[in-house]
C-alpha positions in Angstrom: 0.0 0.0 0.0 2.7 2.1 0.9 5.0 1.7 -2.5 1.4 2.2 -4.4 0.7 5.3 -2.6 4.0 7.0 -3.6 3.9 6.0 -6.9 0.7 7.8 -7.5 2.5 10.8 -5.9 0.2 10.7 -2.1 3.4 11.3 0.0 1.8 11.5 3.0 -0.6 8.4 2.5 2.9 6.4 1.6 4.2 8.0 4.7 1.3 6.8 6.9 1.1 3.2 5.3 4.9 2.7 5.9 5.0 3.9 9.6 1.6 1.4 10.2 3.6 -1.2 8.5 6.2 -1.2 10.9 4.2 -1.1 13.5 2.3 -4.0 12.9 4.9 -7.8 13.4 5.9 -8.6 10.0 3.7 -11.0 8.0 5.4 -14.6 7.0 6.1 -14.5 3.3 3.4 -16.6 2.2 0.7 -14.3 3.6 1.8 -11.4 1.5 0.0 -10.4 -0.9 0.7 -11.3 -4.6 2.7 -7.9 -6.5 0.3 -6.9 -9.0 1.1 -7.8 -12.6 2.0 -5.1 -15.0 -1.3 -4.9 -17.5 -1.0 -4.1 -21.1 -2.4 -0.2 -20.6 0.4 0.4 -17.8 3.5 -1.4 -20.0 2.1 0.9 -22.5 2.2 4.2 -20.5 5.7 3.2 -18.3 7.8 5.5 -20.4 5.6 8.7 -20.4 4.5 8.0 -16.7 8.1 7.8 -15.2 8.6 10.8 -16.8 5.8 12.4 -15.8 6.0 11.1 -12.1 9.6 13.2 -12.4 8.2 16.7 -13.1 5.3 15.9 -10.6 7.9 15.3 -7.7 9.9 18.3 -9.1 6.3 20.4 -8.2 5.9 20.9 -12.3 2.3 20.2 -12.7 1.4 21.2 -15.6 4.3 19.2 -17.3 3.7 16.2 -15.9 -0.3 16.3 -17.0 1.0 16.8 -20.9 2.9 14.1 -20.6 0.0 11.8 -19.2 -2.7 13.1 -21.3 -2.6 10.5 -23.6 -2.3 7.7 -21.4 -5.1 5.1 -20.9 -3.9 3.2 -17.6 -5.7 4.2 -14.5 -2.5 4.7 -12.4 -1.5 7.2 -15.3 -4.9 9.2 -15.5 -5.2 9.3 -11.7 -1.1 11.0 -11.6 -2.5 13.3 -14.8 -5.9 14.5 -13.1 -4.0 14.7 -9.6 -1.7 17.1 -11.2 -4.0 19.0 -13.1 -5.6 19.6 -9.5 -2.4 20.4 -8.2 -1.6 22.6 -10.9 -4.4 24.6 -10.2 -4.2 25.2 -6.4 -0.5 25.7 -7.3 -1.8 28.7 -9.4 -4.3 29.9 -7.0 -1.8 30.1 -4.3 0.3 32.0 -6.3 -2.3 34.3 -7.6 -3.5 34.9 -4.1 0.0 36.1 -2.5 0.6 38.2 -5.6 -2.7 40.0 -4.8 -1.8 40.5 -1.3 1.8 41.5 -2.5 0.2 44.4 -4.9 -2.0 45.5 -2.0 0.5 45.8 0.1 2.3 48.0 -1.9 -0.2 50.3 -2.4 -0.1 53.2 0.2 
């Protein structure tokens, strides 16, 4: 859950998942769970989401979503619409302190 979590760019979910993991005794190896294959859509996509998942840890939003805005795999769409969200607070933020900064200015 963990390793998923960070892959699909939800530090703090990863985070939370790895620190209950070691909490918890270790499970004997043939209770894991199976790894998930790799499907056809997601061998497809690997290329364009790595480098995607790149610019989205970087904090560039907007240029990880054109990269994934072709993909069809749901682990790719979920990283492109994530960072079109991301993107957008990103901009809001910055739209909101420039405001502030301009009225500030004024006397």
């Amino acid at each position: 859950v963990a390793e998923r979590s960070r892959e699909r760019g939800l530090q703090h979910s990863g985070k939370w998942a790895s620190e209950l993991a070691f909490a918890l005794d270790p499970l004997p190896l043939n209770e894991l769970p199976p790894v998930p294959e790799l499907t056809e859509e997601d061998a497809c996509d690997l290329d364009a989401y790595t480098l995607a998942k790149s610019y989205f840890d970087l904090k560039e939003y907007d240029r990880a979503a054109y990269f994934l805005r072709n993909c069809k795999s749901p682990k790719a769409y979920f990283l492109y619409m994530y960072s079109r969200y991301l993107s957008g607070e990103k901009k809001k933020d910055d739209e909101t302190v420039d405001s502030l900064g301009k009225e500030a200015k004024v006397p």
